[in-house]
N, C-alpha and C positions, 0 to 999 in steps of 0.2 A: 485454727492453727496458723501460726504465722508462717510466712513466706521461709525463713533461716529454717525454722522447724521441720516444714514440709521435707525443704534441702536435705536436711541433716538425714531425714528419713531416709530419703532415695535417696545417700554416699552409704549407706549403712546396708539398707535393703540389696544396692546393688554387690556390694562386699558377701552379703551372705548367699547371694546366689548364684556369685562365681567359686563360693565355696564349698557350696555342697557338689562343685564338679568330681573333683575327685573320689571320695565314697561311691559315689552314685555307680561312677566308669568302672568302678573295682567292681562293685556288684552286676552290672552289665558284662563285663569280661569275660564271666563266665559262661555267656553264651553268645557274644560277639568277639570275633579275633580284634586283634591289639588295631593294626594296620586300616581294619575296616571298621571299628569304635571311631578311632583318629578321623577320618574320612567322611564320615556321616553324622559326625558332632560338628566341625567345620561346615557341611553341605547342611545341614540344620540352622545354623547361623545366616549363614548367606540366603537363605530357602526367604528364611522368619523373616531380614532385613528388605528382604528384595519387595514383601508382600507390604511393609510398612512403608515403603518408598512409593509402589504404586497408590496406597492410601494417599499420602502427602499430595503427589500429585494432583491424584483427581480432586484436592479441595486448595488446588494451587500453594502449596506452604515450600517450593521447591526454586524459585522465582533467582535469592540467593545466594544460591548454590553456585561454588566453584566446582569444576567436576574436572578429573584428568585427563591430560591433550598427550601428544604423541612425544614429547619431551619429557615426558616422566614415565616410558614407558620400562627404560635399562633399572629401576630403582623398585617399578612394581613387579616386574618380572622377578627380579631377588627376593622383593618379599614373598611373592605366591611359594615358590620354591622351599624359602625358608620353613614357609608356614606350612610343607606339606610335612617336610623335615620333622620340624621341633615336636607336634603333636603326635608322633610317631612313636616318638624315642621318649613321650612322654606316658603313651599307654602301656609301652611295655615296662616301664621305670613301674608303674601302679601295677602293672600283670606279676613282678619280679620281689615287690618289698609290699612295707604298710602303707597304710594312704594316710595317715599321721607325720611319718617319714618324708613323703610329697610333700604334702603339701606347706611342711618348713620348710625343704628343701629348694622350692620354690621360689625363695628372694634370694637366690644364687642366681636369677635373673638381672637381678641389682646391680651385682658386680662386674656383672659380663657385661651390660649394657653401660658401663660407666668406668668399667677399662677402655674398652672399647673407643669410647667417644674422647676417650682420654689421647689414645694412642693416634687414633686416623683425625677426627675433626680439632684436635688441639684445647679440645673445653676444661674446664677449670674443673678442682674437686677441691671442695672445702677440706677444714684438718678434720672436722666431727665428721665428715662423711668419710671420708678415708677412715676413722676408726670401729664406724658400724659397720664399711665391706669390709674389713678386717674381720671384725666377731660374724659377720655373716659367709664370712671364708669358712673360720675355724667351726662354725656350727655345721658348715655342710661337711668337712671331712670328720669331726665325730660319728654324723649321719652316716657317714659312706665308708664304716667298718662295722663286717657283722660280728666281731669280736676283738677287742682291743689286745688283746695276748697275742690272739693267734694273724695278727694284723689282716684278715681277709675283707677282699674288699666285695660289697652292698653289691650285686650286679642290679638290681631294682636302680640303686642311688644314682648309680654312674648314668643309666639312660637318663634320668630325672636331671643330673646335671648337662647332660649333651643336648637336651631338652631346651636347658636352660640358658644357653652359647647360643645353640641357634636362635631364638627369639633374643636373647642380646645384639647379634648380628642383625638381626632383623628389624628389630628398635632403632638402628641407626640409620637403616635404610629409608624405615618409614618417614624418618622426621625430614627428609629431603623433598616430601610431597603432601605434608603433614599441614600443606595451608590451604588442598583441598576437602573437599564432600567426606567428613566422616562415616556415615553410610555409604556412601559408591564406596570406602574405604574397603570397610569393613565386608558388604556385598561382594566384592572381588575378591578378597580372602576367602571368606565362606564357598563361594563359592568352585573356584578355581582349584583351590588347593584343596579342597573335600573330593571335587573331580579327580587330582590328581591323586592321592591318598588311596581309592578306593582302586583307581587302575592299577597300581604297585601290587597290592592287595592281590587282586588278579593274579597276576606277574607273577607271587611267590606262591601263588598255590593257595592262597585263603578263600575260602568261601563265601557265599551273600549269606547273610542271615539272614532268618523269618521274618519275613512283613514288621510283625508286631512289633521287634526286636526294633530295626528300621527305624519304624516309626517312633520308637520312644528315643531311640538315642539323638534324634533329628530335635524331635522336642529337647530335649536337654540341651542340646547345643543351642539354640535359640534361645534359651530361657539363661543358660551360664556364659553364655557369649554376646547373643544381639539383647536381650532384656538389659542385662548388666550394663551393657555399653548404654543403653537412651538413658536409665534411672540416672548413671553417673554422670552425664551432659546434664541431665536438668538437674542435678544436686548443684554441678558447678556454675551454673548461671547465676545461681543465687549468691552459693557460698563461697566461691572465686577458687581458684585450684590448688593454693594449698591446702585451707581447710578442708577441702574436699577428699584432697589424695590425704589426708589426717587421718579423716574416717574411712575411708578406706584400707588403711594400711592392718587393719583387724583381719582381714581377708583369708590371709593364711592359719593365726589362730583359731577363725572362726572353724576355718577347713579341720583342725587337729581336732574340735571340739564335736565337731559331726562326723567324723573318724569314731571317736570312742563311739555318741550314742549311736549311731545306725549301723555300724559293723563291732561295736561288743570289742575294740582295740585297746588291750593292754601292752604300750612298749616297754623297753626297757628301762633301767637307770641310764643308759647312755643318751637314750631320744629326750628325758627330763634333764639330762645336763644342758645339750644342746638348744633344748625349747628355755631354759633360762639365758642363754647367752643370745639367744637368737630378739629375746624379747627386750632386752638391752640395748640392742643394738635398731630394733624397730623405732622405742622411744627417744634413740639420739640423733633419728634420722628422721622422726616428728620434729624433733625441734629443730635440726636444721633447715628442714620444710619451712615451719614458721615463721621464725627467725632471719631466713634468708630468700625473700619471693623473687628470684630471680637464677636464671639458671646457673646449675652447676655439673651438673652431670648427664644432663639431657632429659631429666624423667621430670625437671617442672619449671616454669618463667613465666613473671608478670614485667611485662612493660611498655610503656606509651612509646608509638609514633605520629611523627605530625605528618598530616597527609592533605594540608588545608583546611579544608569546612567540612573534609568528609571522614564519617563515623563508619564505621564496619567492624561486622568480625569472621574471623575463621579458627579455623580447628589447628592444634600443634599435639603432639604425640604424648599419649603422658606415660613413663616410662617404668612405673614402679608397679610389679608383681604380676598384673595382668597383661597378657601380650599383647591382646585387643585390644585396649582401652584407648580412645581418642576422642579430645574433646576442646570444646572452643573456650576461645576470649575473645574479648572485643579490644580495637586499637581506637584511640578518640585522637584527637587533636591536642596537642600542650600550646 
């Protein structure tokens, strides 16, 4: 199998295994609270990362690495926070509605992260991207009524979108420290904010769950969070990061499609209006990806600097669907 092949695999591989997240946490829920799901799917992440770090190590592969110093401490503080936040408000969004509903719901992350950078960092939004956060507006407010007559609104959706604010907030954060250690990254999230997740928890009166309970959820978060993050690093070495975030941008599809088979989810004609506008709006934001390898909204950019004779590379945030997702380029010399 060629090298592109391989790539293709793991952007695709890693797509489907951040979206069996959701199904998975519905079926979970039921015997883990919301607050303590969030908590130990994060601490799961960080647990996984922290173990493949000491790997790397012990066989020297860490040499590299840029890792964060005490100037980019005001920026990882906000994200720990964020990240205690968004996954919060995102179990209970999945405790409250369908996980069909999520996980379209989900590229309302898009928009927040791309007002966002709009309003504070001054960055540019193409016209075709401005028309897919548009259709990915209007998809998430069909989403977020449980009856168009009776105008009430989704309490599931509303967490799903407050979910979705906060990890936009936190997409901007990231990208201010996004030329360090993608693992120490991600390691610090996982772990910090799963820490902090689980003491809230406490706080409002939720419970530990059974070992077993624990343990799986820990697994999942590893597997839809730290697994996903390496497949997508080694897809994009290959296949450079638009095509990579191309195939990935299935992610949430994939999520509706493992909605029906593993939880038997029949929605509405209202979630089929919105999964058709939502999927319009996906493909006009592939091509803008394509089309345009340079930033525009903060979620993707290729380009050269001259640094002398020296070649390097580092990690920059990549901003579409998945909160975690961070991944590198290399800078050569022009």
């Amino acid at each position: 199998m060629s090298k592109n092949k391989t790539a293709t695999f793991f952007a695709i591989l890693a797509a489907a295994l951040y979206a069996i997240n959701v199904p998975i946490s519905k079926i979970l829920i039921e015997n883990v609270s919301p607050t303590m799901l969030a908590g130990f799917l994060y601490l799961g992440a960080g647990v996984g990362i922290g173990i493949l770090l000491g790997i790397k190590k012990t066989q020297n592969k860490l040499t590299d690495e840029k890792w964060l110093n005490i100037n980019d401490l005001p920026y990882t503080i906000a994200m720990v926070i964020l990240d205690i936040a968004a996954p919060i408000f995102l179990m209970f969004g999945i405790a409250n509605t369908n996980s069909a509903n999520v996980s379209l719901i989900n590229n309302f992350e898009i928009v927040a992260t791309s007002v966002i950078a709009l309003l504070i960092f001054k960055e540019k939004i193409s016209k075709r991207l401005w028309i897919a956060i548009v259709l990915v507006l209007l998809s998430s407010v069909i989403l977020s009524f449980e009856g168009m007559e009776a105008l009430a609104l989704n309490k599931g959706s509303m967490f799903v979108l407050c979910a979705c604010i906060c990890w936009g907030i936190e997409n901007n954060c990231t990208r201010s420290i996004s030329d360090k250690s993608s693992e120490e990254i991600v390691l610090i999230k996982g772990i910090f904010s799963g820490i902090g997740s689980i003491a809230i928890a406490f706080i409002i009166g939720e419970h530990l769950p059974e070992i077993l309970y624990i343990l799986a959820v820990m697994l999942l978060g590893f597997v839809v969070y730290g697994l996903s993050i390496n497949f997508y690093i080694m897809a994009q070495k290959n296949l450079g990061a638009a095509k990579t975030s191309t195939f990935y941008s299935i992610a949430p599809f994939l999520g509706v499609g493992f909605s029906f088979i593993i939880l038997g989810e029949r929605p509405t004609v209202q979630f089929y209006i919105a999964l058709s506008i939502m999927i319009i709006s996906t493909l006009i934001m592939i091509k803008d990806t394509l089309g345009n390898e340079k930033i525009y909204n903060g979620y993707i950019h290729t380009h050269q600097h001259k640094h002398g004779e020296v070649v390097h590379s580092h990690e920059h945030r990549h901003f579409i669907y998945n909160p975690m997702h961070i991944h590198s380029h290399s800078h050569v010399n022009t």
